[in-house]
ROTORTI-498806 format. One record per residue (C-alpha): residue number from 1; x, y, z. Coordinates in nm, 3 decimals, always signed. Layout:
# ROTORTI-498806
k=NUM; X=X; Y=Y; Z=Z .
...
This chain:
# ROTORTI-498806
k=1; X=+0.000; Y=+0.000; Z=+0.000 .
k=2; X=+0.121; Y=+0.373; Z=-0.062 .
k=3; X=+0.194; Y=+0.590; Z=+0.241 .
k=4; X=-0.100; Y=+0.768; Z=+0.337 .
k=5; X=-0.043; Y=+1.176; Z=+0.231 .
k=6; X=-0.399; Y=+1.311; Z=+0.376 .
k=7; X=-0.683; Y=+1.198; Z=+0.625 .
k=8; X=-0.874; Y=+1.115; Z=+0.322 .
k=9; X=-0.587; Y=+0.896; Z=+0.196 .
k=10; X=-0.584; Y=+0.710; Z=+0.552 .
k=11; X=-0.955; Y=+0.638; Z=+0.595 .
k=12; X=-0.926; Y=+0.491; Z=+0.231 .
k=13; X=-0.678; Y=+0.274; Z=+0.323 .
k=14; X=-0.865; Y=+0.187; Z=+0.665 .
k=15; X=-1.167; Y=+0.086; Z=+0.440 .
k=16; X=-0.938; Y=-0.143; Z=+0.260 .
k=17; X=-0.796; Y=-0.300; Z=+0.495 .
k=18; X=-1.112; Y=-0.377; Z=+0.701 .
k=19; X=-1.260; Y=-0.543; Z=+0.389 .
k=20; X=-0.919; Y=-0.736; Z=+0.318 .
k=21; X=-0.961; Y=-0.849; Z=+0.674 .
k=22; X=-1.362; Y=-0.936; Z=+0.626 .
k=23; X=-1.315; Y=-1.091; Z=+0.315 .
k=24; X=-1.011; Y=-1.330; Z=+0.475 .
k=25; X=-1.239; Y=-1.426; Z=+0.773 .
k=26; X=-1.510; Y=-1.493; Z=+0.507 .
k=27; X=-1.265; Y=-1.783; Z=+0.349 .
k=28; X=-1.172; Y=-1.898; Z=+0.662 .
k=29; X=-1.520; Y=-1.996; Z=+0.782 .
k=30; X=-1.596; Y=-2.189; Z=+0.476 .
k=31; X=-1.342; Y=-2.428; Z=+0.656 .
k=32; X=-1.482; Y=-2.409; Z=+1.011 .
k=33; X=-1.709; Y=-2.613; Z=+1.149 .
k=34; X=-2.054; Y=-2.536; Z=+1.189 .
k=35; X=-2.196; Y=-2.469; Z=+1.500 .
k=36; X=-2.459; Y=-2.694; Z=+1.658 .
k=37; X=-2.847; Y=-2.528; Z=+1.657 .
k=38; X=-2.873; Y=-2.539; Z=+2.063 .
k=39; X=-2.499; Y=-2.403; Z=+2.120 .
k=40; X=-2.545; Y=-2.141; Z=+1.835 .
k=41; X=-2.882; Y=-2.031; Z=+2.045 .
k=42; X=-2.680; Y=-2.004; Z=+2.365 .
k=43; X=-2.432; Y=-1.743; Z=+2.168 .
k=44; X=-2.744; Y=-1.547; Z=+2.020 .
k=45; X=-2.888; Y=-1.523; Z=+2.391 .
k=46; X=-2.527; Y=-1.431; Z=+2.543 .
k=47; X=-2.552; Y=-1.119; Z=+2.278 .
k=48; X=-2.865; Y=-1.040; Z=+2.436 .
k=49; X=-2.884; Y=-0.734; Z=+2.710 .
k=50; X=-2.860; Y=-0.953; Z=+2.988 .
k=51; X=-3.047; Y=-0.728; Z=+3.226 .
k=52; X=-3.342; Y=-0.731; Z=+2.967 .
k=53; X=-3.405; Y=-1.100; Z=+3.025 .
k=54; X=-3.640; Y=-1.246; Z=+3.259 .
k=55; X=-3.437; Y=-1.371; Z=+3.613 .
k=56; X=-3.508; Y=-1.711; Z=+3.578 .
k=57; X=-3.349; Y=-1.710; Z=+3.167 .
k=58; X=-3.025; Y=-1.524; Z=+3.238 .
k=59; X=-2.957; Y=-1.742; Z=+3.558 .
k=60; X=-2.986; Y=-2.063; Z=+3.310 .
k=61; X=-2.768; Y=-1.850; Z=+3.025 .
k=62; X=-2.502; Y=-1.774; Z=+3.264 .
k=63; X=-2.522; Y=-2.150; Z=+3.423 .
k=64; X=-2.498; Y=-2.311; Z=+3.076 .
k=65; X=-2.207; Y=-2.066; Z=+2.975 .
k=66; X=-2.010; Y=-2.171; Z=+3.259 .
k=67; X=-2.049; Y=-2.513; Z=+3.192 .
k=68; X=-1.979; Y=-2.515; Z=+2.837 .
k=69; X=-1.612; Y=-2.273; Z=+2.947 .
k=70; X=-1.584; Y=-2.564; Z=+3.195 .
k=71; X=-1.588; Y=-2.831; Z=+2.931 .
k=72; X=-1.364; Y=-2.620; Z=+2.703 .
k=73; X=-1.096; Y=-2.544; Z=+2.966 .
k=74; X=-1.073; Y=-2.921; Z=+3.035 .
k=75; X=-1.028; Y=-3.001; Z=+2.639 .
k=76; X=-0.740; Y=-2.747; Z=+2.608 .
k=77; X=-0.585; Y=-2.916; Z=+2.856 .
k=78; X=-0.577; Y=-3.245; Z=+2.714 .
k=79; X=-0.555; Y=-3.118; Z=+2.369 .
k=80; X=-0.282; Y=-3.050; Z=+2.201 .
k=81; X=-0.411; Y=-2.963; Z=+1.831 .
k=82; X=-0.649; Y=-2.723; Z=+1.972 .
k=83; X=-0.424; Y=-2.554; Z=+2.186 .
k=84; X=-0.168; Y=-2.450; Z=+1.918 .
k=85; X=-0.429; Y=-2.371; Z=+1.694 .
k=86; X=-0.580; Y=-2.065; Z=+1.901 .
k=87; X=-0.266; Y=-1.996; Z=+2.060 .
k=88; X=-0.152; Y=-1.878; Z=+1.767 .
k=89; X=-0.476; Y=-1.617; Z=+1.754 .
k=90; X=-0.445; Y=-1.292; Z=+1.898 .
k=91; X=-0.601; Y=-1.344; Z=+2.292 .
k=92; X=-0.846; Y=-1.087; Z=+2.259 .
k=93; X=-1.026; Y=-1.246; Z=+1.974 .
k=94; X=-1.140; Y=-1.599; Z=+2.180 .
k=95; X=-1.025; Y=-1.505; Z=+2.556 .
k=96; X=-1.293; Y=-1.348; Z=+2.806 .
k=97; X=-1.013; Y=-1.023; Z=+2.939 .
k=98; X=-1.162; Y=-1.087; Z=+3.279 .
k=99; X=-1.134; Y=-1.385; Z=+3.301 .
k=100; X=-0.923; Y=-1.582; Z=+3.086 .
k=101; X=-1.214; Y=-1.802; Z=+3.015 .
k=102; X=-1.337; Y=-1.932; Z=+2.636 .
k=103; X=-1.530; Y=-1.644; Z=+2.480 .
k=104; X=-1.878; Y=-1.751; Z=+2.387 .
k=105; X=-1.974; Y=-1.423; Z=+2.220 .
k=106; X=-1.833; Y=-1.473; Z=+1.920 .
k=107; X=-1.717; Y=-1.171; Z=+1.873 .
k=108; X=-1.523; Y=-1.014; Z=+1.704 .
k=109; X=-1.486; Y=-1.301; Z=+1.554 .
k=110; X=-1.619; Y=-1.592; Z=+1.538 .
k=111; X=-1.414; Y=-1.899; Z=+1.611 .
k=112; X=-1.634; Y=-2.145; Z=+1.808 .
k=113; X=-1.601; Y=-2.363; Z=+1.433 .
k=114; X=-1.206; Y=-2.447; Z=+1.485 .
k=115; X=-1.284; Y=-2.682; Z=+1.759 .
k=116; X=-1.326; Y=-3.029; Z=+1.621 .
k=117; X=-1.704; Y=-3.160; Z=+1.605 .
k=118; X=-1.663; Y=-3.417; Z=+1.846 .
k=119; X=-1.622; Y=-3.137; Z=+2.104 .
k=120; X=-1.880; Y=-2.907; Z=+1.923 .
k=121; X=-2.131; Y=-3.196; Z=+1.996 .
k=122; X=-2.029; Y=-3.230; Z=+2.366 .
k=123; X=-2.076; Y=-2.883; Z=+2.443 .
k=124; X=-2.430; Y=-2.896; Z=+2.176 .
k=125; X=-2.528; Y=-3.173; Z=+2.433 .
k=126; X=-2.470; Y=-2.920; Z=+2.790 .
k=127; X=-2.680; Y=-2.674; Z=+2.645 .
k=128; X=-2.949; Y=-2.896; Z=+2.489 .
k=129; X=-3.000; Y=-3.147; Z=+2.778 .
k=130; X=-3.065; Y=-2.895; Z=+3.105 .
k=131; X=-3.297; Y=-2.664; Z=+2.803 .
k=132; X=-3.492; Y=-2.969; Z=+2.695 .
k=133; X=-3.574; Y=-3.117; Z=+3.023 .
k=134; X=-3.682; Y=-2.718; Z=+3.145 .
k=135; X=-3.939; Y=-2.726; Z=+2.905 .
k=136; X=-4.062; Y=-3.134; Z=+3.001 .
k=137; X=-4.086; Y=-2.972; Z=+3.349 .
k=138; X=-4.265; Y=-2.634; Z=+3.212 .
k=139; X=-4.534; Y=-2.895; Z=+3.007 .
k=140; X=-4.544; Y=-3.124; Z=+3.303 .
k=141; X=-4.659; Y=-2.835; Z=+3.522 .
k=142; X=-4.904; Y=-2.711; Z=+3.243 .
k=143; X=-5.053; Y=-3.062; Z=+3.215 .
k=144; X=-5.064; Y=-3.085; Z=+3.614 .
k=145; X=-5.276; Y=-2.710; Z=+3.612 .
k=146; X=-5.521; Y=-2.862; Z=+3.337 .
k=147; X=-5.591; Y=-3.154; Z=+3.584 .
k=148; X=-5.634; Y=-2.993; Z=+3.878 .
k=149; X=-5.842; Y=-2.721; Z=+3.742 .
k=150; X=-6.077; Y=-2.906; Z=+3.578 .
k=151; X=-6.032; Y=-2.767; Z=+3.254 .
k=152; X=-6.245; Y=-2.821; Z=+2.957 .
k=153; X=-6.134; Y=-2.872; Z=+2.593 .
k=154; X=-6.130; Y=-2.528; Z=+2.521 .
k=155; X=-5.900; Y=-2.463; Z=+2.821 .
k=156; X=-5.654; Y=-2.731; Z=+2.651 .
k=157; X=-5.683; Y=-2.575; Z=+2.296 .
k=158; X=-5.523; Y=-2.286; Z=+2.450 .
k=159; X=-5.183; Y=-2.459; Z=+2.485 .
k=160; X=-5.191; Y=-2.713; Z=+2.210 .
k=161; X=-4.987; Y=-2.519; Z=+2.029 .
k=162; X=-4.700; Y=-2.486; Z=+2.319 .
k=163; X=-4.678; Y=-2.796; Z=+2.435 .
k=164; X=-4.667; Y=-2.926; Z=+2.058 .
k=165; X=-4.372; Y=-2.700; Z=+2.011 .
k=166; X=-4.110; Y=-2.934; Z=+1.837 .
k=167; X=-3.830; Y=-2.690; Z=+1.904 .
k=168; X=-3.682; Y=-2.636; Z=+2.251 .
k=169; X=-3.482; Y=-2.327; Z=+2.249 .
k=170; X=-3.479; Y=-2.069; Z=+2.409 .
k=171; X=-3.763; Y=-1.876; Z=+2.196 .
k=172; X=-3.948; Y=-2.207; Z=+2.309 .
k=173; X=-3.874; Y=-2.132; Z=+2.687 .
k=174; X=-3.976; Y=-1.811; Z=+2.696 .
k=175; X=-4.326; Y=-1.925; Z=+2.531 .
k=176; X=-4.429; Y=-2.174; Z=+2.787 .
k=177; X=-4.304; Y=-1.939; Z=+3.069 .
k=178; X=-4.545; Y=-1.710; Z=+2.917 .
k=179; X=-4.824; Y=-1.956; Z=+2.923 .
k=180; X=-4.731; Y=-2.033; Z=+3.296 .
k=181; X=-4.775; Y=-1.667; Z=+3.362 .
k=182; X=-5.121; Y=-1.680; Z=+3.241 .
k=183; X=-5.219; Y=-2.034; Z=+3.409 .
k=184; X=-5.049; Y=-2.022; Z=+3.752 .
k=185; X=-5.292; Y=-1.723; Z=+3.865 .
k=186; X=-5.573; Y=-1.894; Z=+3.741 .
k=187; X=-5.490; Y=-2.207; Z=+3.874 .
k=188; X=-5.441; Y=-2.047; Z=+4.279 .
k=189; X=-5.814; Y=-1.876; Z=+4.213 .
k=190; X=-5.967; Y=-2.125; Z=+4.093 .
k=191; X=-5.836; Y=-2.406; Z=+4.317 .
k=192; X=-5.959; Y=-2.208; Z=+4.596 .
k=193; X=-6.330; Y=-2.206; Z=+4.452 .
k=194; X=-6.310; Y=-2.577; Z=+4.373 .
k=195; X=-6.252; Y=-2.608; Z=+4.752 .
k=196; X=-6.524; Y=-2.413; Z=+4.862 .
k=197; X=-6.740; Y=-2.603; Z=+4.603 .
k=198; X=-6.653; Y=-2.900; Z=+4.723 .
k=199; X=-6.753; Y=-2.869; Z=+5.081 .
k=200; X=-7.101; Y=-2.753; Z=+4.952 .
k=201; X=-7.131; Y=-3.077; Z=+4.777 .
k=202; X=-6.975; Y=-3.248; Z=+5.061 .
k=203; X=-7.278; Y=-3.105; Z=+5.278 .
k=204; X=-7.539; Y=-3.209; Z=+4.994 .
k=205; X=-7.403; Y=-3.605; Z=+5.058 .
k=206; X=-7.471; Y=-3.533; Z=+5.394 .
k=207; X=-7.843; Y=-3.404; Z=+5.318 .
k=208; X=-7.906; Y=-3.690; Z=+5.097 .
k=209; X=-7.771; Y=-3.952; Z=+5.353 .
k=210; X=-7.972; Y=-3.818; Z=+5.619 .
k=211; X=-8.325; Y=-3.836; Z=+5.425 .
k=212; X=-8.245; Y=-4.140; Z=+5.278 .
k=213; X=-8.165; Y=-4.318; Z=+5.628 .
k=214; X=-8.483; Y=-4.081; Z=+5.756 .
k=215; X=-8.739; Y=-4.149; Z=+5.492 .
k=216; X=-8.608; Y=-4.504; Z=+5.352 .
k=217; X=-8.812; Y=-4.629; Z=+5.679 .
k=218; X=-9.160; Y=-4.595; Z=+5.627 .
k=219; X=-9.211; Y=-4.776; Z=+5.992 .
k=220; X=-8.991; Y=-4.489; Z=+6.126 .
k=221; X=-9.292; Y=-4.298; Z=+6.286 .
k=222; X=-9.457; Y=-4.592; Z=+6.494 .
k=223; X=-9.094; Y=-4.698; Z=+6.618 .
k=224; X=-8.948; Y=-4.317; Z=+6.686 .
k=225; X=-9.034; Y=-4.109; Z=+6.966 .
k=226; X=-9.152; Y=-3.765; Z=+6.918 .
k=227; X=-8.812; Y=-3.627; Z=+7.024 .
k=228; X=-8.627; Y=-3.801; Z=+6.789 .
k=229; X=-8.860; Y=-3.683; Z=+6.499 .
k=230; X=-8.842; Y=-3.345; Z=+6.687 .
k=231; X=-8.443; Y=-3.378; Z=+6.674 .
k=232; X=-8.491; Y=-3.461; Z=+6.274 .
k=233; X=-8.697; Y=-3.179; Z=+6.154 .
k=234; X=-8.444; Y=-2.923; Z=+6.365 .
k=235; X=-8.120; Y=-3.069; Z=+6.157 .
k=236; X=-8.386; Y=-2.971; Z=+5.815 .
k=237; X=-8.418; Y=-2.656; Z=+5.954 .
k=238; X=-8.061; Y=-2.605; Z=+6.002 .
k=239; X=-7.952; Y=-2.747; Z=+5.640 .
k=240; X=-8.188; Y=-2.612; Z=+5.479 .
k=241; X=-8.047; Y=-2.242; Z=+5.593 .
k=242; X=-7.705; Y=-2.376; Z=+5.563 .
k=243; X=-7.732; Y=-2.462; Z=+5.186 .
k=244; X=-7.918; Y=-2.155; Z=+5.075 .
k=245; X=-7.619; Y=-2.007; Z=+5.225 .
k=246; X=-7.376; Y=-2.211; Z=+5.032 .
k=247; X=-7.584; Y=-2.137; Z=+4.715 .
k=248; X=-7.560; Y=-1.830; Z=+4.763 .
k=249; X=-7.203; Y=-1.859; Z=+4.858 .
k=250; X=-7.114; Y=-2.022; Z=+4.565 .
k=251; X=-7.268; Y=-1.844; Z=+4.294 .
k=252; X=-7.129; Y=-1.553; Z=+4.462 .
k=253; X=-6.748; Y=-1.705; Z=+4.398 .
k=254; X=-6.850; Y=-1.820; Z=+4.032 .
k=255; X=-6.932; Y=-1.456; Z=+3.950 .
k=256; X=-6.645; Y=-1.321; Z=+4.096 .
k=257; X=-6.423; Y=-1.567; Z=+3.908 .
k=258; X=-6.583; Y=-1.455; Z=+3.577 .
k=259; X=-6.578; Y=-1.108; Z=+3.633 .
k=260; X=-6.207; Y=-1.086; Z=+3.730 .
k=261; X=-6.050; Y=-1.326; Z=+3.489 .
k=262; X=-6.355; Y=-1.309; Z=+3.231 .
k=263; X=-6.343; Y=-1.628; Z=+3.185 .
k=264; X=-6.628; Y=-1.880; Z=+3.245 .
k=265; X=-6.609; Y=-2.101; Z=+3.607 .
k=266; X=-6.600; Y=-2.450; Z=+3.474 .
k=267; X=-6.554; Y=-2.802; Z=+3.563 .
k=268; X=-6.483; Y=-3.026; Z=+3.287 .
k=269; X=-6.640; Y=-2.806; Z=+3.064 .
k=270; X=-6.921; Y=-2.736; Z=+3.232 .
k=271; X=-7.070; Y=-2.368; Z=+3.342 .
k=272; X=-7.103; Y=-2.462; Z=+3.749 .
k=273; X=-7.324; Y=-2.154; Z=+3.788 .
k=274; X=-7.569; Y=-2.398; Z=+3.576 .
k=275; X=-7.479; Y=-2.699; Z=+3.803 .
k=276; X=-7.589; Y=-2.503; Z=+4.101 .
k=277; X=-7.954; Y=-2.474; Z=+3.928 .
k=278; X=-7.913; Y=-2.827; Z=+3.858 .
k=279; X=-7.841; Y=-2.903; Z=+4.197 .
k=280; X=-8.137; Y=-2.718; Z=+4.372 .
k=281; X=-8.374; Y=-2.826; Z=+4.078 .
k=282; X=-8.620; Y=-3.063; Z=+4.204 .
k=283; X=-8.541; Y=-2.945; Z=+4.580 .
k=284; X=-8.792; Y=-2.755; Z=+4.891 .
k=285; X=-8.626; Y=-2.538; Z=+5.090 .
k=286; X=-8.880; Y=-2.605; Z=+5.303 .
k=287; X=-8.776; Y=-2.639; Z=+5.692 .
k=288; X=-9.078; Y=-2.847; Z=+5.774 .
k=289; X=-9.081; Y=-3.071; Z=+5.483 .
k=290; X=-8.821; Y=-3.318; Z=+5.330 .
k=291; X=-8.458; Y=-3.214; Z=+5.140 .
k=292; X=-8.467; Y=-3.446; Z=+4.918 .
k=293; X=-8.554; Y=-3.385; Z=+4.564 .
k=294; X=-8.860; Y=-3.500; Z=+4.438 .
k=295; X=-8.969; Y=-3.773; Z=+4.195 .
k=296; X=-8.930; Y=-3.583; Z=+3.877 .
k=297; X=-9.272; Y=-3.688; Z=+3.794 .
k=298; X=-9.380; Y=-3.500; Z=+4.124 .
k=299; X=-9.199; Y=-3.168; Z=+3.988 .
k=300; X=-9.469; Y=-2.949; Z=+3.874 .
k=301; X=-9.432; Y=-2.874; Z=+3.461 .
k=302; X=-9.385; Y=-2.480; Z=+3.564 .
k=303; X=-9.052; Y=-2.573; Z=+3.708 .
k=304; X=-8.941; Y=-2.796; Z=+3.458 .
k=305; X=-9.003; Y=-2.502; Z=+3.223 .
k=306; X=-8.800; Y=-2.255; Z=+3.442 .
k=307; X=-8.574; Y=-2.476; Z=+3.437 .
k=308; X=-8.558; Y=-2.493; Z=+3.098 .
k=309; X=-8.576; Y=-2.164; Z=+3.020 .
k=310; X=-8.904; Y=-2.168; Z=+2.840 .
k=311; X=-9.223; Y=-1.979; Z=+2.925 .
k=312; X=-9.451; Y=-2.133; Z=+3.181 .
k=313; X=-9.770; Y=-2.283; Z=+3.013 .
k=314; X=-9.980; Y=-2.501; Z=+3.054 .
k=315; X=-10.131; Y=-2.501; Z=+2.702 .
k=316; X=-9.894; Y=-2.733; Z=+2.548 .
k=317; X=-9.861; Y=-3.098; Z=+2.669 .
k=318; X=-9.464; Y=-3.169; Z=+2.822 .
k=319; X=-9.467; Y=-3.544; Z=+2.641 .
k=320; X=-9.217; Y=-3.681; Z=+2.859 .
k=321; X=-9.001; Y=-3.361; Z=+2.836 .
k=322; X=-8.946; Y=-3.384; Z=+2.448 .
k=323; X=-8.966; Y=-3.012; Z=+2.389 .
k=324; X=-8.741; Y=-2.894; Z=+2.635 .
k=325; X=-8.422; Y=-2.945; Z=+2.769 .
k=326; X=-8.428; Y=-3.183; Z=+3.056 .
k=327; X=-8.223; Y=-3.212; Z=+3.369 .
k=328; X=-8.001; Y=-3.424; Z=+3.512 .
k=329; X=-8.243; Y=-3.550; Z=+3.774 .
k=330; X=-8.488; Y=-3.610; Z=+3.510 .
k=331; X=-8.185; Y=-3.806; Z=+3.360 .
k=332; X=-8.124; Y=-3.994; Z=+3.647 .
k=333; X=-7.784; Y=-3.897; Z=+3.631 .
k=334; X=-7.571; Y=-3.749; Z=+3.949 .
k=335; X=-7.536; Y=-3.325; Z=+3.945 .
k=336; X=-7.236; Y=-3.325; Z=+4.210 .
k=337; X=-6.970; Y=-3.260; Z=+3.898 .
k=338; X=-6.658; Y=-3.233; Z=+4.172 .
k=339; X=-6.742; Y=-3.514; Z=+4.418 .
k=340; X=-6.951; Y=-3.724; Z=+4.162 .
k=341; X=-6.942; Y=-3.838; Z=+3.785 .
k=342; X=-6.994; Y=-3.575; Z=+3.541 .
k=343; X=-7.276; Y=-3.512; Z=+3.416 .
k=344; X=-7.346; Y=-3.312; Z=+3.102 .
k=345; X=-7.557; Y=-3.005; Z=+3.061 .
k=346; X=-7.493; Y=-2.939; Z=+2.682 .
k=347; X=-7.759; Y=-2.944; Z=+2.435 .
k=348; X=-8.106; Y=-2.990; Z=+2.426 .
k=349; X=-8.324; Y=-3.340; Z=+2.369 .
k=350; X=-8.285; Y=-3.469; Z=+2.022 .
């Protein structure tokens, strides 16, 4: 090159010289090995602003980029070929300054693709073991929500997509951390209602033991004294106020849920705000009389039309309930979703 005579003259040559320099690096790569996917993701995330990441991804980046230095420290030491091949590099350009450790960064320069590929794949395997089984514990805890929360198919759509993922880098992390986010508030509320739900259908077992073991014998009157009969219409009384308060209770929590999260309260799919009127369909809060539900054929048509959601008449003849929608007690089929089978409110009659 000519000696430089101006400023213009030495930012010429500058230019020149960085591209001779860019344009030798270029050729030298074609002869470097290529970098594994899951070790080439680690370098992209070490270029990252660290103190933009969430706390729980740069602890794991700066875990997995000590133990992939680790790994490299011990192969320079038993490796002769690989030491006199970056020892003859400029320190700066694959030494950390601080620390005298293998620079990740790659930068400036890359040179992660001189070390053979049998060591490339060890240190492809440190970063892609501890990522893959984060996100089998991230799907694990996903799938645990779903079951505990009762959640319907709908619920499940909303993570198909996530936990079918076939990737697991660290793009894929950060997705199912964000679908954690979103879960793992839902999941405390909604526990807590299921709970509370659950004792009120706790009590209702108790309700239909007692009647049962009260009414199943007929003789019960001539053998009973009056204080014992006394003793069972007092317990009506008191569960008869006790439910309407765990009715009320309970739709109150429902409602809540919804408004808050705006998101339907349901188990298995179904609304429970329409399980509670299945519950107390068929039922007299009446302290003097009986908890138990009635026969369906004793439950007056008006009700079964309420219940239905259809205007009360009498004009029109129920045939066995094929115009409306009938209920599970009509069904013979248990309404206690959390303690008992599921039933299914969907639909109308065929």
């Amino acid at each position: 090159f000519l000696k430089p005579t101006s400023l213009c003259d030495r930012k010429t040559q500058q230019l020149r010289m960085t591209q001779i320099s860019e344009k030798a690096q270029e050729a030298m790569e074609k002869y470097m090995n290529t970098i594994p996917p899951y070790l080439a993701n680690l370098v992209k995330y070490l270029n990252k602003d660290q103190s933009s990441l969430p706390d729980w991804e740069s602890s794991m980046i700066a875990d997995l980029k000590k133990t992939v230095q680790m790994r490299l420290k011990q192969h320079f030491e038993v490796s002769a070929t690989s030491r006199q091949k970056f020892v003859s590099m400029p320190t700066e350009l694959w030494q950390e300054g601080d620390t005298g450790m293998f620079n990740l960064n790659e930068v400036p320069r890359k040179v992660l693709g001189y070390l053979p590929k049998p060591e490339l794949a060890a240190c492809e395997a440190l970063v892609q073991g501890p990522v893959t089984m984060e996100i089998g514990r991230l799907r694990k805890r996903l799938d645990e929500i779903m079951d505990v929360i009762r959640s319907s198919e709908s619920d499940r759509a909303e993570i198909a997509a996530t936990m079918q993922r076939p990737d697991c880098f660290f793009e894929d992390l950060e997705i199912h951390h964000q679908e954690l986010e979103k879960w793992e508030p839902l999941f405390d509320k909604k526990t807590a209602i299921i709970k509370e739900l659950e004792q009120r259908e706790e009590f209702l077992e108790e309700i239909e033991e007692f009647e049962s073991k009260a009414t199943g014998d007929k003789e019960r009157y001539l053998k009973a004294n009056s204080l014992a009969l006394a003793d069972e219409n007092k317990f009506r009384a008191y569960a008869a106020k006790k439910l309407k308060e765990l009715d009320s209770k309970a739709i109150k929590l429902c409602r809540e849920y919804e408004k808050e999260t705006g998101r339907h309260f349901e188990i298995d799919g179904t609304s429970y705000l329409e399980m509670i009127k299945e519950q107390k369909f068929g039922r007299l809060h009446n302290p003097g009389l009986s908890l138990s539900k009635l026969p369906p054929e004793s439950i007056s048509l008006a009700a079964k039309q309420r219940y239905a959601g259809l205007p009360v008449s009498g004009l029109v003849p129920d045939e066995d309930g094929m115009s409306r929608k009938k209920s599970l007690h009509e069904s013979g089929e248990d309404p206690k979703i959390i303690r008992g089978k599921r039933g299914s409110l969907e639909g109308t009659p065929e």
